[in-house]
N, C-alpha and C positions, 0 to 999 in steps of 0.2 A: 640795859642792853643797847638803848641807841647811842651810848657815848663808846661802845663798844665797837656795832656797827659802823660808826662816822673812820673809825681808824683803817677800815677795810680799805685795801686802795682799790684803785678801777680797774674795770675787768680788762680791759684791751691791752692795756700796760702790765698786769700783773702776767696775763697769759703767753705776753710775747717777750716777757723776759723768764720766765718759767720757763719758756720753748728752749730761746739761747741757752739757758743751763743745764738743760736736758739734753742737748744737741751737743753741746762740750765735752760731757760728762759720759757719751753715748763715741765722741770720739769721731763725730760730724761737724758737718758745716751750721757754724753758730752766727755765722755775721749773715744776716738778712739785708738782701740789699735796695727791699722795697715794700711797698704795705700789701701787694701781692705775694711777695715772698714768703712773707712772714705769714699769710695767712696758708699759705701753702704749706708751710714747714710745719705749721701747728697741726694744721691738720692732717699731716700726713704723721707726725709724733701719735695723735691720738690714734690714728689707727696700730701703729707698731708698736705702741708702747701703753699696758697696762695702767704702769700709775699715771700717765700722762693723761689718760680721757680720765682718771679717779680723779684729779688736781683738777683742771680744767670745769669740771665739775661741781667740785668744791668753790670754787673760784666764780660761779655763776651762781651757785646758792647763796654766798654772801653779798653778793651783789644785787640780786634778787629779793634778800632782807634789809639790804640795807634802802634799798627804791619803796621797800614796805606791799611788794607784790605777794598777794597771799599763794598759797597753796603750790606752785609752782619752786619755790625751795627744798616740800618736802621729797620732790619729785627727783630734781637733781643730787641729793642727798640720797637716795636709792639707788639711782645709776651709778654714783658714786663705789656706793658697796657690791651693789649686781658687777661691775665691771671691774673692781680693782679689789676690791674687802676693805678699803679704804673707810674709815670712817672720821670723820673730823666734827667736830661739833660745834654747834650755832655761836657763842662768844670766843671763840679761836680767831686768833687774826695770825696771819703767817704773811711776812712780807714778800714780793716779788724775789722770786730770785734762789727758791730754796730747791734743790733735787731728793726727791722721794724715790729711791733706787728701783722698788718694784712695791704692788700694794703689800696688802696684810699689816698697815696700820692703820692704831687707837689714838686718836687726839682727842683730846675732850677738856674740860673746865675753861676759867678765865685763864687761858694760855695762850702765849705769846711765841714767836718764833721767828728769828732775825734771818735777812738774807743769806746768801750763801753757808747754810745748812743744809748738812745731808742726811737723812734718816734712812735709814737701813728697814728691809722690812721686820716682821715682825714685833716693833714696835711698842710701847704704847707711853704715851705722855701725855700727861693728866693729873686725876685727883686720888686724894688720900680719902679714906670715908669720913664723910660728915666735914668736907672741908669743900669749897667753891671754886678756893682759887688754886690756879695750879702753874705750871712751873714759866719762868722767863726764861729764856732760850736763847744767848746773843749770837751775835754774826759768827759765821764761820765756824759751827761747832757740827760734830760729827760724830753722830748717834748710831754704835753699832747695832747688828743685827741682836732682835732680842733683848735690845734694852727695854728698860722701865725707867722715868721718870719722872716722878711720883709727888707733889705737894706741892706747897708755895714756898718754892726756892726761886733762887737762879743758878744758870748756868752761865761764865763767862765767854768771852771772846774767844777765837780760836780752840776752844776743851776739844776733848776726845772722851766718848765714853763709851769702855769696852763692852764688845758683844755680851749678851746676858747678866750686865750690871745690872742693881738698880739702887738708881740712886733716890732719896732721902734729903741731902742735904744739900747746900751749895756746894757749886762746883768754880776753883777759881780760872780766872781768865789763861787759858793754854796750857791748864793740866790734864795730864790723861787719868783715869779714875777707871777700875777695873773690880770683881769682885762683889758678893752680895754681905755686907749690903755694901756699896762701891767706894774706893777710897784711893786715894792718888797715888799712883807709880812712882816710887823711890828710882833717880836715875842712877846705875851702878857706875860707880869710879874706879 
């Protein structure tokens, strides 16, 4: 867990670029033009935006474990779910930069989750039973509403994975994957 931890990045950076892509992606002003700005913006995100205080959250409990502060993780980890449903769990690392559309997501196992990724709520991405590790997630992949994705795979670059997939297996880099159990879109000619 601590070589897990160490990968977590810092909270001030992780939460004010989380801001900017929530503020893009919300169809606001994303360019902060100063360290009051941005603190401004974030806070005013967590107030208007559900999964924004669920993240924010998240983002302070792993940092919070990873300083080795007791008790005060489990804390953030409930407001977490109290305010959003949001759950995420303790070896998740999710880099700076990812938009969590609204809560009502499951993250859980050794799972990983690249910038500019978008999850959809309803969610969950995780584990298989009797398995630890669970899925890689690269940049730029966009997780419909209602997905599942499920075990020690990866997902590539750019994917897509349609609402109420779930996927099972690897996903290649900027395929779209639909269907249970989910399988790549044939493009019509």
């Amino acid at each position: 867990m601590k070589a897990i931890r160490s990968r977590h990045p810092k909270f001030l950076m992780a939460v004010v670029t989380d801001a900017r892509v929530n503020a893009a992606f919300r169809g606001e002003r994303s360019d902060f033009k100063s360290k009051p700005d941005a603190l401004i913006q974030v806070l005013r995100l967590m107030l208007q935006s559900d999964n924004f205080i669920g993240q924010v959250c998240y983002r302070a409990k792993a940092r919070m474990q990873q300083l080795g502060i007791p008790f005060l993780p489990r804390v953030m980890h409930r407001l977490s779910i109290m305010s959003s449903g949001m759950m995420i769990g303790d070896p998740v690392v999710i880099e700076p930069g990812v938009y969590i559309v609204h809560g009502q997501v499951v993250i859980d196992g050794i799972t990983e989750i690249g910038s500019g990724a978008v999850i959809a709520p309803f969610t969950s991405i995780g584990l298989q039973a009797g398995v630890l590790v669970g899925p890689k997630i690269a940049r730029n992949v966009n997780v419909g509403t209602g997905a599942r994705v499920l075990g020690d795979l990866s997902v590539g670059t750019g994917a897509t994975i349609g609402a109420n997939a779930v996927v099972t297996r690897d996903v290649e880099a900027g395929a779209v994957v639909v269907g249970v159990p989910a399988r790549p879109v044939v493009p019509r000619s």
